[in-house]
SETORDREN-637582 format. One record per atom (N, C-alpha, C): residue in three letters; x, y, z. Coordinates in steps of 0.001 Angstrom, whole numbers, padded with zeros to 6 digits, always signed. Each point is the difference from the previous one (the first is absolute). Example, Ala and Ser with C-alpha at 12.3 -4.5 7.8 and 13.67 -1.06 7.14 Angstrom:
! SETORDREN-637582
ALA+013190-005690+007800
ALA-000890+001190+000000
ALA+000900+001200+000000
SER-000350+001050-000720
SER+000820+001190+000060
SER-000770+001090+000730
! end
This chain:
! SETORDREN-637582
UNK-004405-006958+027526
UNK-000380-000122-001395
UNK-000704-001340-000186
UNK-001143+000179-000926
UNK-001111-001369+000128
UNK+000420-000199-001535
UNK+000314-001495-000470
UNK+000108-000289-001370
UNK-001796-000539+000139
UNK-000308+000448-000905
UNK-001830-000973-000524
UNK+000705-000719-000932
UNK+000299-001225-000236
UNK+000022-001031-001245
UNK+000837+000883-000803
UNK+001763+000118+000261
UNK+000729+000787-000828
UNK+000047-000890-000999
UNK+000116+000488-001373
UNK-000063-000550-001574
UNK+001288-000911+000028
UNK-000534-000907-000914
UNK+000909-000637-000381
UNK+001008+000081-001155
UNK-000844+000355-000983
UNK+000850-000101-001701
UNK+000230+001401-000186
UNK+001022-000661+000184
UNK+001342+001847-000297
UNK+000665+000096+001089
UNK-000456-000627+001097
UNK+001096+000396+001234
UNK+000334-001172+000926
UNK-000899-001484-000279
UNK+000751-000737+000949
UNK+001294-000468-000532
UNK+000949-000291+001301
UNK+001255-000140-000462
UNK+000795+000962-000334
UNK-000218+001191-000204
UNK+000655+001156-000407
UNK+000567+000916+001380
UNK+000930+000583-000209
UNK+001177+000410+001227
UNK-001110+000933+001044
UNK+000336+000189+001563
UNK-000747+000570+000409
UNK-000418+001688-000072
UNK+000717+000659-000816
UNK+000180+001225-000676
UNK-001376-000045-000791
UNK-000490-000947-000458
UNK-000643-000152-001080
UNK-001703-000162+000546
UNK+000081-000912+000762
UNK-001486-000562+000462
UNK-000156+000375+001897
UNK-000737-000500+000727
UNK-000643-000005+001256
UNK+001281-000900+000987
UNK+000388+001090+000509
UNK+001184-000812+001161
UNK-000291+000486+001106
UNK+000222-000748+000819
UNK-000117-000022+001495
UNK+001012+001508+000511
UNK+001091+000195-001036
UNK+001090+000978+000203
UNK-000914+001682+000155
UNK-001171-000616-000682
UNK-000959+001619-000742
UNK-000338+000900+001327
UNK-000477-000914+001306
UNK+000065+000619+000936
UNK+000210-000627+001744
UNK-000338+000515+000239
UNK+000766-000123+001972
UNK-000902-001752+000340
UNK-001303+000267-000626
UNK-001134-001402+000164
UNK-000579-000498-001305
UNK+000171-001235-001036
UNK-000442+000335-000642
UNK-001056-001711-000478
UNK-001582+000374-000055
UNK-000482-001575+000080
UNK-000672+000044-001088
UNK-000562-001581-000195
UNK-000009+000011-001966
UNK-001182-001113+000413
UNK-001552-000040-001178
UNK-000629-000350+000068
UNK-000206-000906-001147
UNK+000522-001517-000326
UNK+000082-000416-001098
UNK-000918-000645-000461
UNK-001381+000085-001146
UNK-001397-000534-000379
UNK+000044-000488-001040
UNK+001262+000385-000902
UNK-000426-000590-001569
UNK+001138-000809-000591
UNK+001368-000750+001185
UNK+000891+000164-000458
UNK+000346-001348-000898
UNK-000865-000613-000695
UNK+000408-001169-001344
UNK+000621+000444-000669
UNK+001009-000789-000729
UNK+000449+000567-001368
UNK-000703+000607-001179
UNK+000629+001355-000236
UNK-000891+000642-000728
UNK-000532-001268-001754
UNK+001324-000357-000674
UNK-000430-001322-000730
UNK-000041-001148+000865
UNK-000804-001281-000093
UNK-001387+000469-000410
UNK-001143+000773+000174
UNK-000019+000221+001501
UNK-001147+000046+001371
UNK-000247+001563-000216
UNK+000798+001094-000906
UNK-000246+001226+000137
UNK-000220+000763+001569
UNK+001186-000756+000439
UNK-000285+000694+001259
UNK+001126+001231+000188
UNK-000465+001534+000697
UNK+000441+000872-000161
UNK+000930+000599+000870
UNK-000323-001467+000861
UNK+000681+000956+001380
UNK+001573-000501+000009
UNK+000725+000094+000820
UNK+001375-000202+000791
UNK+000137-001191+000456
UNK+000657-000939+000095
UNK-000719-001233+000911
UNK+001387+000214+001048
UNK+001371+000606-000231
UNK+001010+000124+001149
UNK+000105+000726+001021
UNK+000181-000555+001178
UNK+000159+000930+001400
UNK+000805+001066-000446
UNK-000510+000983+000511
UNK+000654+001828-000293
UNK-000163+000365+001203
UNK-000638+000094+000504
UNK-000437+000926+001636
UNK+000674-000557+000839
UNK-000199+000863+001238
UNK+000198-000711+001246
UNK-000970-001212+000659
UNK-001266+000280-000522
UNK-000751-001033+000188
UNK-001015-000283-001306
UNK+000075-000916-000409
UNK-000742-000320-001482
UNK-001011-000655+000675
UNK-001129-000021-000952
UNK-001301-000838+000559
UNK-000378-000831-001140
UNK-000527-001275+000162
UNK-000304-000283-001221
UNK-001678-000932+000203
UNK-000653+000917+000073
UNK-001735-000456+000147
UNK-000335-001067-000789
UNK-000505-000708+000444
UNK-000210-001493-000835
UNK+001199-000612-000716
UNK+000634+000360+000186
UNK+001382-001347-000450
UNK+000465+001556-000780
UNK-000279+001032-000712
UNK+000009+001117-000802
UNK+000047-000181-001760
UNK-000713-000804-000280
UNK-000439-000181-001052
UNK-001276-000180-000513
UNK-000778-000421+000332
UNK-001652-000187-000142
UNK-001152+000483+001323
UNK-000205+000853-000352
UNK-000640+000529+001348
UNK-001788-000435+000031
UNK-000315-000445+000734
UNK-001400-000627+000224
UNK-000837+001099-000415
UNK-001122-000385-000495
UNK-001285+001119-000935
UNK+000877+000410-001096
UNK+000962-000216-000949
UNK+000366+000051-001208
UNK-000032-000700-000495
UNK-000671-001117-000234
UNK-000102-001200-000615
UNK-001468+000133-000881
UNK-000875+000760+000577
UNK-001043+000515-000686
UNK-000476+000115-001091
UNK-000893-000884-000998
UNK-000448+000066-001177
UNK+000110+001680-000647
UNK+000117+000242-001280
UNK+000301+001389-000733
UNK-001098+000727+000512
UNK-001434-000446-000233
UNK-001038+000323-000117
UNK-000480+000468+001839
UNK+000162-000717+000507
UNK-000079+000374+001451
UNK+001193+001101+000668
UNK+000930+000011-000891
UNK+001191+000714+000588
UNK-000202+001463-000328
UNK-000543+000043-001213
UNK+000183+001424-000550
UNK-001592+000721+000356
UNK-001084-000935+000188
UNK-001257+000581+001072
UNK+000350+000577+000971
UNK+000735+000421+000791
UNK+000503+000047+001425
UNK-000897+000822+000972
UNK+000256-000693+001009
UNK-001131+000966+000714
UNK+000331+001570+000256
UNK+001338+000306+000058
UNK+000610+000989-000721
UNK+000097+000952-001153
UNK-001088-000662-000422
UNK-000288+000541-001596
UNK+001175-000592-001030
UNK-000398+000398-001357
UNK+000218-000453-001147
UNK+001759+000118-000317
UNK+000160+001217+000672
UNK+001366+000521-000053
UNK+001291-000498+000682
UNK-000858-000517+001179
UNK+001034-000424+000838
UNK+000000-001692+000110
UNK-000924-000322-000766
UNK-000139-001302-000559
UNK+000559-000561-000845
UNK+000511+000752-001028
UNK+000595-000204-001112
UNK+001624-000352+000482
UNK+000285+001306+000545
UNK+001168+000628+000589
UNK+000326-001737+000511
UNK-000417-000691+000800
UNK-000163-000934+001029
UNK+000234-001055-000977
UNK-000758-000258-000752
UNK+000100-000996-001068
UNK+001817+000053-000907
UNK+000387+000996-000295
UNK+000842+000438-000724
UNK+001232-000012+001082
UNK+000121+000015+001105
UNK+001168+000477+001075
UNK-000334-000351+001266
UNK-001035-001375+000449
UNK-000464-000080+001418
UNK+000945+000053+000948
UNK+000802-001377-000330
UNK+001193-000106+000810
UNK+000680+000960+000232
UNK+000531+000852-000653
UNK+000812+001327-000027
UNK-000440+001067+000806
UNK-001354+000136-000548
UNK-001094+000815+000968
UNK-000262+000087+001562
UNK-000076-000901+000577
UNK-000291-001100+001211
UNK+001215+000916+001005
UNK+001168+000201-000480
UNK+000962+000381+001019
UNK-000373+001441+000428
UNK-000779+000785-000443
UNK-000251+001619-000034
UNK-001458-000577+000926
UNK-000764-000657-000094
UNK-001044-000395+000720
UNK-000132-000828+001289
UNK+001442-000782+000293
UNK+000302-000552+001213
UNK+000389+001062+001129
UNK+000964+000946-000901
UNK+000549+001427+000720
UNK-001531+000213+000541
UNK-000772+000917-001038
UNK-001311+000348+000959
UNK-000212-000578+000948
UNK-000646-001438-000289
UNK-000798-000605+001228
UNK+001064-000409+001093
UNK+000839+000464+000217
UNK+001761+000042+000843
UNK-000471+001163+001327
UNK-000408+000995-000733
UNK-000102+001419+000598
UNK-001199-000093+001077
UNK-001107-000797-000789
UNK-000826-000538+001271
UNK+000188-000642+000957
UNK+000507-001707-000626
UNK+000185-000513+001511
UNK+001620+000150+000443
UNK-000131+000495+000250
UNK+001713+000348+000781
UNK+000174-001518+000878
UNK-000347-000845+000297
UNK+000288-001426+000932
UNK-000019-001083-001316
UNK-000667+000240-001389
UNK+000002-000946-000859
UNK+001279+000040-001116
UNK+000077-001133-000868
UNK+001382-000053-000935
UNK+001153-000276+000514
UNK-000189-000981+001213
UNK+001092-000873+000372
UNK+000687-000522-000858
UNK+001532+000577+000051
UNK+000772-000678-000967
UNK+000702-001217+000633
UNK+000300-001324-000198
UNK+000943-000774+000640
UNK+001406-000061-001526
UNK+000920+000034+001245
UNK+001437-000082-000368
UNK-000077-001696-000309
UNK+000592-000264-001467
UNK-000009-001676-000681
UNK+000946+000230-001263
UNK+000668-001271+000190
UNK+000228-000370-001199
UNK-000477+000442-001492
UNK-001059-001072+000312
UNK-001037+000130-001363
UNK-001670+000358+000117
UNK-000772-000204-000905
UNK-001034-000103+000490
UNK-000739-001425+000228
UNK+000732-000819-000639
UNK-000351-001619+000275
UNK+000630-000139+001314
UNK+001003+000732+000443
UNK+000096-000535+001412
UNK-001162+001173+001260
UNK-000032+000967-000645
UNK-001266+000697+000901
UNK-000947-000939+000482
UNK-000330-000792-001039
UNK-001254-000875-000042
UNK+000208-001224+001189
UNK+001191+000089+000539
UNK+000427-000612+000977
UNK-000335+000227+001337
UNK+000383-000963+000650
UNK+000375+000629+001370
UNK+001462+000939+000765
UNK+000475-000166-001347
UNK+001498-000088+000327
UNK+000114+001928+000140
UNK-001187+000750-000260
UNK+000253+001504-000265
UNK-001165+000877+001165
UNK-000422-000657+000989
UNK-000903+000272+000780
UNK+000253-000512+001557
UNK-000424+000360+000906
UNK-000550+001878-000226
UNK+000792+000891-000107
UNK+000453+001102+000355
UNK+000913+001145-000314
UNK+000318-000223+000870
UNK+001640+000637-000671
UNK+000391-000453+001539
UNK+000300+001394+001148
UNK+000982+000189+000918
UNK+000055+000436+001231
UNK-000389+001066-000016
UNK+000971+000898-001267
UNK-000454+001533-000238
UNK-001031+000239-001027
UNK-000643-000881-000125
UNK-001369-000281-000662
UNK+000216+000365-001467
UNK-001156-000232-000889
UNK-000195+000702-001551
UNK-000361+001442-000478
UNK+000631-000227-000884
UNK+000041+001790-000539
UNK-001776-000586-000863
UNK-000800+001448+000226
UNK-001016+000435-001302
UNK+000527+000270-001066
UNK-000524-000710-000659
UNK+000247+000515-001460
UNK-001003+001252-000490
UNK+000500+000871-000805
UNK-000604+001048-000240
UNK+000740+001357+001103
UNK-001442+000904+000199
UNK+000251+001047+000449
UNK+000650+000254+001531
UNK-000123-001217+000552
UNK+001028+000089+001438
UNK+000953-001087+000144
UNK+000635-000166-001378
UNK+001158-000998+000138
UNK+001178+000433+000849
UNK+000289+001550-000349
UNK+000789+000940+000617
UNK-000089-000137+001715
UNK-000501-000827+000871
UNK-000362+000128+000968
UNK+000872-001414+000250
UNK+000512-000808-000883
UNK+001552-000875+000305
UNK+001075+000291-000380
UNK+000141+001495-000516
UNK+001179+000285-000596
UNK+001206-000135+000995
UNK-000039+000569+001477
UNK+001503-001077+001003
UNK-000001-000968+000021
UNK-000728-001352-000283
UNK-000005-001173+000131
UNK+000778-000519-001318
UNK+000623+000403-001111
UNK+000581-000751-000966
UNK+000985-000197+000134
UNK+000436-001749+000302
UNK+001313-000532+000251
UNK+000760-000062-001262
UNK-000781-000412-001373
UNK+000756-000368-000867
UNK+000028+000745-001239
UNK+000910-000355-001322
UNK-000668+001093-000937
UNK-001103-000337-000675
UNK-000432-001067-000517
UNK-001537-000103-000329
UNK-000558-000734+000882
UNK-001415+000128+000091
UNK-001027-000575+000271
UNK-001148+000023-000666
UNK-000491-001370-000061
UNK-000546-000892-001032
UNK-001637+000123+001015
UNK-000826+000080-000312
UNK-001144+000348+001382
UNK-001206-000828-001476
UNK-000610-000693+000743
UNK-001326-000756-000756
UNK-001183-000164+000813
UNK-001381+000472-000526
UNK-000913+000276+000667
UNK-001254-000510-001555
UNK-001509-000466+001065
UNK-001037-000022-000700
UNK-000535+001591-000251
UNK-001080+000023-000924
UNK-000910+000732-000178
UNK-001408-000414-000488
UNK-001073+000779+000386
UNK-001437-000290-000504
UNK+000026+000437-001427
UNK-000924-000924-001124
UNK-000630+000159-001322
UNK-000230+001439-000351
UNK-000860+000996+001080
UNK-000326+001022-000303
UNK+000213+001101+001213
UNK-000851+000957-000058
UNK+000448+001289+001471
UNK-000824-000435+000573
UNK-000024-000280+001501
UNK+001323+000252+000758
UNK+000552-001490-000595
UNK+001847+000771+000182
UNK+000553-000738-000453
UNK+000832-001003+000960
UNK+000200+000907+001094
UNK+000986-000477+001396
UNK-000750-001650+000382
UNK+000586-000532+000647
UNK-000421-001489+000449
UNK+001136+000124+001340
UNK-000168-001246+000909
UNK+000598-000527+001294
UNK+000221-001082+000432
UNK+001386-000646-000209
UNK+000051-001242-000421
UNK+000518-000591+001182
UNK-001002-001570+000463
UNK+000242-000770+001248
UNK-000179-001413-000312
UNK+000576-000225+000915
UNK+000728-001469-000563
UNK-000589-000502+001194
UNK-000818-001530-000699
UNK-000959-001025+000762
UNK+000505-000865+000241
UNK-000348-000611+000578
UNK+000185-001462+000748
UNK-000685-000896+000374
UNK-000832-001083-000812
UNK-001176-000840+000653
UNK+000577-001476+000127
UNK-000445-000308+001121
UNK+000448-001423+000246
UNK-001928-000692+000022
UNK+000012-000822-000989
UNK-001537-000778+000013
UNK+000020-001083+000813
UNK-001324+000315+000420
UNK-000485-001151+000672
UNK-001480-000990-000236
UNK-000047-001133-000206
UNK-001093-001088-000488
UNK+000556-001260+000084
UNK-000624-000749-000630
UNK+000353-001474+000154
UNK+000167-000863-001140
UNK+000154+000479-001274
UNK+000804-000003-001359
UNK+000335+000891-000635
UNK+000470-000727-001373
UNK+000538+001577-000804
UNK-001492-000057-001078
UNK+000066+000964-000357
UNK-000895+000191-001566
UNK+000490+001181-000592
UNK-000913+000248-001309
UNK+000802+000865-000882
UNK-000981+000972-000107
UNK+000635+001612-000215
UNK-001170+001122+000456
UNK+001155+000907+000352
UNK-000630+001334+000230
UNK+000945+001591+000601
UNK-000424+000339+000762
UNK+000994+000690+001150
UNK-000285+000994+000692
UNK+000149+001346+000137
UNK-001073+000484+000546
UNK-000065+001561-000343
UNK-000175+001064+001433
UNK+000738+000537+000342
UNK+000457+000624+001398
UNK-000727+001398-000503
UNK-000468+001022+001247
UNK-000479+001038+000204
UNK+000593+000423+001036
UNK+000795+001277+000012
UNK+000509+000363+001370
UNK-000392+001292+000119
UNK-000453+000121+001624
UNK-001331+000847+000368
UNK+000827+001206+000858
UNK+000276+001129+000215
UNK+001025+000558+000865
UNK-000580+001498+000375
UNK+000225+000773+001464
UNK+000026+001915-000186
UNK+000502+000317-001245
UNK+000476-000057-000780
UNK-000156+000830-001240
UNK-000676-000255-001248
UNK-000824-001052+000436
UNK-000973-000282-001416
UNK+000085-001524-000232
UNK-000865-000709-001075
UNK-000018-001199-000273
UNK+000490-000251-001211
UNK+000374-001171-000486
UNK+000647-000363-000952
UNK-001058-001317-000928
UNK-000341+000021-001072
UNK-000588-000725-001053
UNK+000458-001229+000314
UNK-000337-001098-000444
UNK+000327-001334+000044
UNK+000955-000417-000847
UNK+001293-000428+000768
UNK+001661-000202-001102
UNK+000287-001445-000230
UNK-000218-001186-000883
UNK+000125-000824-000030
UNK+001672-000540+000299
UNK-000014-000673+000674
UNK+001088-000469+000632
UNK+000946-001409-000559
UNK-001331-000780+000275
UNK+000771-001541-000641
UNK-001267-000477-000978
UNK+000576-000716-000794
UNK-000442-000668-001056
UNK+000190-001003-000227
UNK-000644-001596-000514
UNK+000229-001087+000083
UNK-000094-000935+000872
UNK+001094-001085+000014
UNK-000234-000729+001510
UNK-000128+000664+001581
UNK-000703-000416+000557
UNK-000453+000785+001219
UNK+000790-000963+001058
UNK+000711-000062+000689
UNK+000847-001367+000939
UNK-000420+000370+001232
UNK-000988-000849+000898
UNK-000034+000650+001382
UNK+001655-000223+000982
UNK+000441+000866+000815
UNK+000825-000461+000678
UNK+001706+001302-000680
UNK-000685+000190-001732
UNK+000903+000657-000491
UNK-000129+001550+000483
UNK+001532+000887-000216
UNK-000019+001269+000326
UNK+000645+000505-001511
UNK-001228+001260-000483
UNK-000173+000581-001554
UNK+000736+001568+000440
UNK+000742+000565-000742
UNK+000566+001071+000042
UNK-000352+001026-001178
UNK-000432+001217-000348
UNK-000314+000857-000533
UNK-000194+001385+000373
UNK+000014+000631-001263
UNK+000107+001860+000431
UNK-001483+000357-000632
UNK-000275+000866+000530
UNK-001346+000924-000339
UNK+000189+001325-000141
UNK-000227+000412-000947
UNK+000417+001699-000761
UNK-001515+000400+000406
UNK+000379+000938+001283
UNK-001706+000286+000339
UNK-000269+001142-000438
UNK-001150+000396-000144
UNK-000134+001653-000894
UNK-000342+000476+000848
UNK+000160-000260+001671
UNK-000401+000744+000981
UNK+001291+000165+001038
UNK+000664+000665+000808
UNK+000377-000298+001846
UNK-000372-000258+000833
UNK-000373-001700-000339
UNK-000850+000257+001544
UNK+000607+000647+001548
UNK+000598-000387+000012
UNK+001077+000637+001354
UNK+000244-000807+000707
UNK-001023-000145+001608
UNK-000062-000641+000763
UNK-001094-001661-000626
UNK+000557-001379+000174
UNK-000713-000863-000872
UNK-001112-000061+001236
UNK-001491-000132-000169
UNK-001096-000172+000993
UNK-000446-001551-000247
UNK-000480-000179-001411
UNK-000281-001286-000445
UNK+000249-000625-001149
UNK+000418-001591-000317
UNK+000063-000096-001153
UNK-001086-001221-000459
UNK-000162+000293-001110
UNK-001332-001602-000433
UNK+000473-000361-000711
UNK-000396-001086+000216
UNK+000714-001523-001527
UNK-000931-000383-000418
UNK+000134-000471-000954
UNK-001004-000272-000794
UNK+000483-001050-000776
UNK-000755-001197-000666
UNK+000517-001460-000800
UNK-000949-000207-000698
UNK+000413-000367-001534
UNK-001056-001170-000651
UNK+001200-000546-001416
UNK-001409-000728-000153
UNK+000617-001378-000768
UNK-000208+000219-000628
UNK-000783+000724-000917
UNK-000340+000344-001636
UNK-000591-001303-000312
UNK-000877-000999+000457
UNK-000308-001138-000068
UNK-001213-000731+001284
UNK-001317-000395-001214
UNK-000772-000722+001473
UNK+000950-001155+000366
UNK-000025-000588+001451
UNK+000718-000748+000833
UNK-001198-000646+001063
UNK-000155-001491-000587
UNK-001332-000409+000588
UNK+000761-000225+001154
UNK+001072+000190+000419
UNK+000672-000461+001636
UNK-000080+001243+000804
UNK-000298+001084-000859
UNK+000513+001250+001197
UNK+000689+000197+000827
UNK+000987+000310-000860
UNK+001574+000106+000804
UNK-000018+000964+000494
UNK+000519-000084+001458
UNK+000412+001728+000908
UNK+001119+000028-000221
UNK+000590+001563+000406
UNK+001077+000647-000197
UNK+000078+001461+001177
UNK+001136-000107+000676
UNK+000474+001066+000687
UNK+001087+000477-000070
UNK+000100+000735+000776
UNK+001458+000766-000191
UNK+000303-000033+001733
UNK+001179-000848+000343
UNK+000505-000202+001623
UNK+000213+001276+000507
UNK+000937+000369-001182
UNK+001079+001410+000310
UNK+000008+000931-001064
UNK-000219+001508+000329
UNK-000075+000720-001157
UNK+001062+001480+000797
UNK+001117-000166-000996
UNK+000798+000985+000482
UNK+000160+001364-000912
UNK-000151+001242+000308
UNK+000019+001289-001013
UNK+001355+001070+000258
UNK+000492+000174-000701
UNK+001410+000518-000084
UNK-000103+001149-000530
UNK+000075+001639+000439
UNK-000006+000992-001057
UNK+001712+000119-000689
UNK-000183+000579-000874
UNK+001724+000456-001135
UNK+000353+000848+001312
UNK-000553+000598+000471
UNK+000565+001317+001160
UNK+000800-000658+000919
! end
């Protein structure tokens, strides 16, 4: 049994007779997109673990591409109808549309098992571990022997729009030059399964000698890594022309 963003007002908190329990069947996983308090945030969804495995996509309250001006939201490239719809219920919406794009990539919607989602943002929830991550969506069912406990709390990115799946790897640059200056870096990782856009990494002071840690939500798999490029600037002319390298560049998949 798949919960899409089970409702909130009228049934959270209410006995499991009443609302979406894990009791309902043999497997049961829950997709949570809208879950703020309905006062103020009007959010519609559930925000409590019910399933055997709960997911909660973007922290499960504000889902990326809902932030969208009225006027751009209800244009949709979808037409007028499903624009509106979007405008009126995005967040809510989003969980019936992650399912879809679920059914495609069967390898995407890595869920990691966390705390929170401020600690996702960590290192402390990566990579999966031994018996690896459940998909969220349509082949979550494919960890149903693996549940040790009674909930699980599973937090994962998603893309703005379709496709929605992303693949999240965790970097490692150690710089190399002969001062610091101030400026970002922006990594490209090149792989057999496709290339990945340019993910800004670090921002600010640049320290040669220092090692920068970050994740990249790639909208691709690459698979096997072939190449990666770095890339630096200063947002600033610099009559000294400062260089900048990278000693060591390490790539980590969630897998």
């Amino acid at each position: 049994l798949s919960g899409l963003d089970p409702a909130q007002p009228y049934f959270q908190g209410t006995p499991i007779e009443v609302r979406l329990d894990k009791s309902d069947a043999e497997f049961v996983d829950v997709i949570h997109t809208d879950s703020a308090p309905t006062i103020p945030y009007l959010g519609f969804g559930m925000s409590t673990a019910v399933g055997h495995l709960d997911f909660y996509p973007n922290g499960g309250k504000q889902m990326p591409g809902c932030g969208k001006n009225p006027i751009s939201q209800i244009v949709d490239l979808d037409g007028i109808w499903e624009g509106t719809r979007d405008f009126v219920a995005c967040n809510h919406l989003r969980s019936y549309k992650y399912y879809s794009d679920s059914i495609i990539y069967s390898d995407g919607f890595l869920g990691y098992s966390c705390a929170s989602y401020d600690v996702f943002e960590t290192e402390r929830c990566f990579p999966c571990p031994q018996e690896g991550c459940p998909n969220m969506g349509h082949f979550a069912d494919k960890f149903k022997g693996k549940i040790k406990t009674d909930f699980v709390k599973l937090y994962l990115n998603t893309g703005e729009a379709k496709d929605f799946a992303l693949w999240r790897y965790k970097v490692t640059v150690t710089l190399s030059g002969k001062r610091k200056v101030k400026g970002y870096v922006n990594i490209a990782l090149y792989g057999s399964g496709g290339n990945t856009r340019q993910h800004q990494i670090i921002k600010g002071t640049l320290q040669p000698d220092n090692t920068y840690i970050s994740f990249i939500d790639a909208e691709v798999n690459i698979q096997t890594v072939t190449k990666v490029k770095f890339l630096w600037n200063n947002n600033q002319l610099n009559p000294t022309f400062p260089k900048l390298g990278a000693a060591t560049i390490t790539v980590q998949s969630g897998e």
